[in-house]
C-alpha positions in Angstrom: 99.5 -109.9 -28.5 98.7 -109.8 -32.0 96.0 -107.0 -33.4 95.5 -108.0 -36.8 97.2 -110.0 -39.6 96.9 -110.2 -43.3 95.1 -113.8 -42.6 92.8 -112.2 -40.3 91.9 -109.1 -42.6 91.7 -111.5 -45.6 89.1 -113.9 -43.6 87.3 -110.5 -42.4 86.9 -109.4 -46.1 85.4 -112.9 -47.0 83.3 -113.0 -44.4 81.6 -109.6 -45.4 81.4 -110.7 -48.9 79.9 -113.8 -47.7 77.4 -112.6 -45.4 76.6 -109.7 -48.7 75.8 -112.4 -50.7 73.4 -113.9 -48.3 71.3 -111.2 -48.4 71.3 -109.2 -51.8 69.8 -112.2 -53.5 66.4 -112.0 -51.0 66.9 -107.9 -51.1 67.1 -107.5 -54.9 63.9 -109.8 -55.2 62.2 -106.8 -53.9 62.6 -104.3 -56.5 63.8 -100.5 -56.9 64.4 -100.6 -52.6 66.2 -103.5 -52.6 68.6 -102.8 -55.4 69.4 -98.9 -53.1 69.4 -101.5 -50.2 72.0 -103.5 -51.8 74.1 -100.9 -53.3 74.3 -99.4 -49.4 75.2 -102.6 -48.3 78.1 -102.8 -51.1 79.8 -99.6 -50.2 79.4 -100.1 -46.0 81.4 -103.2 -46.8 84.0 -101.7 -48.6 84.3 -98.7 -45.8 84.6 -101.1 -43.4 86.7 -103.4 -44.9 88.7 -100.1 -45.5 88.7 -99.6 -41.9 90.1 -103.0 -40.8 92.8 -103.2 -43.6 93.7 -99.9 -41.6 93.8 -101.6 -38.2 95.9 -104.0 -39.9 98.3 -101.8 -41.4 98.8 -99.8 -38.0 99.8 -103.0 -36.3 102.1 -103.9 -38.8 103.5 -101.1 -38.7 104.0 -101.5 -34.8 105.6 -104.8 -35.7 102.9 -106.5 -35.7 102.1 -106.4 -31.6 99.7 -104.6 -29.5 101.5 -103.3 -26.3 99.0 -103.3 -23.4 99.3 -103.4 -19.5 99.8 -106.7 -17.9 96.9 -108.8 -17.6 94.5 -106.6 -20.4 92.5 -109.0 -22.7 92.1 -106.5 -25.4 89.2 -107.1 -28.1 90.2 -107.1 -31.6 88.3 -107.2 -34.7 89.4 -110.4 -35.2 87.9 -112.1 -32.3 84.7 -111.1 -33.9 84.5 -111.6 -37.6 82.9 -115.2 -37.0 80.0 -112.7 -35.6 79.5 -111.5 -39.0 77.8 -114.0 -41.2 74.5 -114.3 -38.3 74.4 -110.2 -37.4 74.8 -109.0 -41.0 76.2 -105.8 -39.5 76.0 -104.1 -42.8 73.0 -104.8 -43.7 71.5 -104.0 -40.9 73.3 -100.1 -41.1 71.9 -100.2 -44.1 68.8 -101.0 -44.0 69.0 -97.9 -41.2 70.7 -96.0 -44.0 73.6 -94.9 -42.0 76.2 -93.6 -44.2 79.3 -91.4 -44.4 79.3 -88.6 -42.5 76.4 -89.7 -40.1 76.6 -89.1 -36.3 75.5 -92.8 -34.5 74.8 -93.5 -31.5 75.5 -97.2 -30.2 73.6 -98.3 -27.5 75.0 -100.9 -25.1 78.5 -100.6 -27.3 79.6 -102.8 -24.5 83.5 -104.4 -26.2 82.5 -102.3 -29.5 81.4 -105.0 -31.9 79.4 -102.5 -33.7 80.8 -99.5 -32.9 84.2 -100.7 -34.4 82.2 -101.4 -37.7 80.0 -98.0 -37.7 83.4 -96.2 -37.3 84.5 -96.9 -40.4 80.9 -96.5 -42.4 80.6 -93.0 -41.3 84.4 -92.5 -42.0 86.4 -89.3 -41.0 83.7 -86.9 -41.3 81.2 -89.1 -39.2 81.1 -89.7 -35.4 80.4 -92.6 -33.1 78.8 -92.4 -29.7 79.7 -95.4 -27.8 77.1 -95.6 -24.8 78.2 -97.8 -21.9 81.1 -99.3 -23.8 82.9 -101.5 -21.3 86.9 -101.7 -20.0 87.4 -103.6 -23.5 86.2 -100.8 -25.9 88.0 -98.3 -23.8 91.2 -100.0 -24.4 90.7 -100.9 -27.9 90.2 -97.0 -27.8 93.3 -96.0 -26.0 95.7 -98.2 -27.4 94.1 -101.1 -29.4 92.3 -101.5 -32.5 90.6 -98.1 -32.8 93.5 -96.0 -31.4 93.8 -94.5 -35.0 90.0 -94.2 -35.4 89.8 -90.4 -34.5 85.8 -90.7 -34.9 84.8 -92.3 -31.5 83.5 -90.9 -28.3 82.4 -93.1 -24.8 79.5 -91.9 -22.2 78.5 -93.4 -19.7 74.9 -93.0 -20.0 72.1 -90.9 -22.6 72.4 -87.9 -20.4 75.7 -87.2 -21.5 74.4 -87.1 -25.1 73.4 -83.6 -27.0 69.5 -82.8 -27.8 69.2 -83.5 -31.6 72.7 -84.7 -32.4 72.4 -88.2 -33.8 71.2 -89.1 -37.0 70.7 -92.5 -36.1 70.6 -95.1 -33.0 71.1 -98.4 -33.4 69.7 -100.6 -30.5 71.0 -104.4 -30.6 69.4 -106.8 -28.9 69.2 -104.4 -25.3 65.5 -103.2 -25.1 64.5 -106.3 -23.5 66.8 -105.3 -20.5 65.2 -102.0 -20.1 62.5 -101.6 -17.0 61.5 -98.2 -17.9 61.0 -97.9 -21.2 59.1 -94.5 -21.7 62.6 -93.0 -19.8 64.3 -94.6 -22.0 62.1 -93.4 -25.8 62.3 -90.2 -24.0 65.8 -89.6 -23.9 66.3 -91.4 -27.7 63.8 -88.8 -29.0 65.3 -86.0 -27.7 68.7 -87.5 -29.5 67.4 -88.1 -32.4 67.5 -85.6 -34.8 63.6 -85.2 -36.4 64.6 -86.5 -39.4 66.9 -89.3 -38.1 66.5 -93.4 -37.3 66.0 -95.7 -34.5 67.3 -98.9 -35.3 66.2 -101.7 -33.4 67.3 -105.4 -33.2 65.6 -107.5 -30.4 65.3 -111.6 -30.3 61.9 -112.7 -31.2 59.2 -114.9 -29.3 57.4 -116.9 -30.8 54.2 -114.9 -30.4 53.3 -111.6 -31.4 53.2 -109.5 -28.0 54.2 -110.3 -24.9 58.0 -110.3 -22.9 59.4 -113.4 -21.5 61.8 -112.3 -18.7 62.7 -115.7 -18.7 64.3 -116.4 -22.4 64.6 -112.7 -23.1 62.5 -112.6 -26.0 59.9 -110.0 -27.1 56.6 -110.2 -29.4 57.2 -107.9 -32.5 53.8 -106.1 -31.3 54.8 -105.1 -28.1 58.0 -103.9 -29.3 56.0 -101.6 -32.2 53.1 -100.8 -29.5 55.5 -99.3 -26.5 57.6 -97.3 -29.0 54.4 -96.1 -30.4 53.5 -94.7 -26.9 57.4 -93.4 -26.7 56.6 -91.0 -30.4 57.9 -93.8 -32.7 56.5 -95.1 -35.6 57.7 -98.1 -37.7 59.0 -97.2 -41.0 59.9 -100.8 -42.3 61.0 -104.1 -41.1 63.1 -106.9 -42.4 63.5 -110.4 -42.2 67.3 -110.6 -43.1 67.9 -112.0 -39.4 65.0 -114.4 -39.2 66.0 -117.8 -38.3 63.4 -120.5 -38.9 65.8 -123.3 -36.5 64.9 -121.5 -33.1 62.6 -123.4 -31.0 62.2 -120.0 -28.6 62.3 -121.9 -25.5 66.1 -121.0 -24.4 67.9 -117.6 -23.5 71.0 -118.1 -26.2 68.8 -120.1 -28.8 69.8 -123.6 -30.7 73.6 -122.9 -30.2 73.8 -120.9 -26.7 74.9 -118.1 -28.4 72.5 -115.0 -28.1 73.0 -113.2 -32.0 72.2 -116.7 -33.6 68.6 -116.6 -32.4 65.2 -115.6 -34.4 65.9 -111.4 -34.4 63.3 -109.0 -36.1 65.1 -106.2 -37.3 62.7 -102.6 -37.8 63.8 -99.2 -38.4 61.4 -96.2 -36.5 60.8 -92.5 -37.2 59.9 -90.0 -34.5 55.9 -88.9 -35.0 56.9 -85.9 -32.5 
């Protein structure tokens, strides 16, 4: 099965560019920030892009195939480039200001979408923790895709994660599944480092508090409110995923497909 041509890379570094693009020209309008913003968002493109020209280079090397067990749908990066242009990973990572060297900790890494990306912004020095990644990350792990990456770990759950070890969490689009969230703030605070970042990503309603349990969605108030009772405050927010075509009434949004929806994107601070 092939991991990753020079097509694929190619599309993948065009993709980035594109999706950069999209959002400097909004950022920049913003002043001194936005111009840090951008720059951040310029050089996690280029470490990434570093990191898949990698992947590439290791399966050409292995002529070009992925050898696997019978049966095993691997993930690859390429399967999710086309991801890219509505999730704005860098962007969002930073807008978190994740960076080289950082220790991250994905939550719900489930086939490693993000954590494949976050491996190469925090490069060599950095480290990944991949919470609840499923049987796909574990293989791209073992023998796929991030085989070489050297800066990954898998837990099963927060418990397995050292008191004051990450300097930031990201948290895409999985704290509307959570039933108790003070657990939950709990053990992110005690990760957190007291000078790290929660990053948070969560589909919008259409109104300003509330959950639907139905659709999925949150109220950007609610969100704010319960991580305000978990020791969280909010430290900024952006609109780079806001989607003005989303009619809120449907779990996947206009196109079925959950990361094209209305997303507020905010970045929190422990108070204690």
């Amino acid at each position: 099965m092939p991991l990753m041509n020079r097509s694929s890379n190619l599309w993948s570094l065009l993709t980035l560019g594109f999706a950069l693009c999209l959002v400097v020209a909004p950022i920049a309008a913003c002043g001194g920030a936005g111009e840090h913003i951008a720059g951040a968002v310029a050089e996690h493109a280029e470490a990434a892009a570093e990191h898949v020209e990698a992947a590439g280079e290791d399966a050409e090397a292995a002529g070009g195939e992925l050898v696997h067990l019978a049966g095993d749908d691997v993930p690859t990066r390429a399967d999710e480039i086309e991801r890219d242009e509505y999730s704005k990973p860098m962007e969002v990572y930073a807008f978190g200001g994740i960076g080289v060297g950082d220790s991250v900790v994905d939550i719900g890494a489930g086939s490693g979408y993000n954590t494949f990306l976050l491996s190469g912004v925090v490069g060599p020095t950095g480290e990944v923790i991949a919470e609840r990644g499923n049987e796909g990350l574990a293989a791209r792990i073992e023998y796929g895709d991030l085989a070489e990456a050297g800066n990954l770990t898998m837990v099963e759950s927060l418990a397995a994660i050292a008191d004051g070890s990450a300097d930031a969490i990201v948290l895409i689009r999985e704290y509307h599944l959570v039933e108790d969230y003070h657990g939950l703030l709990a053990d992110l605070s005690r990760i957190l480092k007291d000078d790290g970042v929660l990053v948070v990503v969560e589909v919008r309603n259409n109104k300003a508090e509330g959950h639907d349990t139905t659709t999925h969605r949150l109220g950007e108030q609610t969100v704010i409110a319960q991580l305000a009772e978990g020791g969280f405050s909010l430290d900024g927010e952006s609109d780079i995923l806001r989607r003005d075509d989303d009619d809120y009434s449907v779990y996947g949004g206009t196109m079925n497909v959950r990361y094209i929806t209305d997303r507020m994107l905010m970045r929190f601070v422990k108070t204690r």
